[in-house]
C-alpha angles and dihedrals in degrees: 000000000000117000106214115237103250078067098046088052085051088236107141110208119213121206118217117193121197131183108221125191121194100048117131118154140022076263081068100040090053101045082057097051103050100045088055092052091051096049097046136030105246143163101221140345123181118180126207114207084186089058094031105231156088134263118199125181114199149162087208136053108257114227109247103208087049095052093057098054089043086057092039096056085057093059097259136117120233112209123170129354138186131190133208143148119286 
């Protein structure tokens, strides 16, 4: 069995998964995005305006209240979220 290299490394990722309502568009997608990039430090987060959510990769917890007024100063609305490790 392979053990992939974030475990190697001994870094533990941790998913957090966010509805978002208001996004329309790519434009939206992006705005979000990039606003979540600039408030946390993350590996990776990747938005879907078709499923409506959110997608963060990340060493450390987010901070849940943060994250939604980070989402709310971009014009969207953050509903549930649920993390877990990735």
């Amino acid at each position: 069995m392979t053990v992939p290299p974030c475990l190697q490394e001994g870094i533990y990722m941790i998913k957090t998964t966010v509805q978002v309502t208001g996004m329309v568009c790519g434009m939206c997608e992006a705005h979000i995005n990039d606003a979540v990039r600039s408030a946390f430090q993350v590996r990776k987060v990747r938005s879907s305006r078709k499923k409506g959510e959110t997608v963060i990769l990340s060493e450390e917890p987010i901070d849940l209240n943060r994250l939604r007024q980070v989402i709310a100063e971009t014009g969207y609305m953050m509903l549930l979220a649920r993390e877990e490790e990735a």
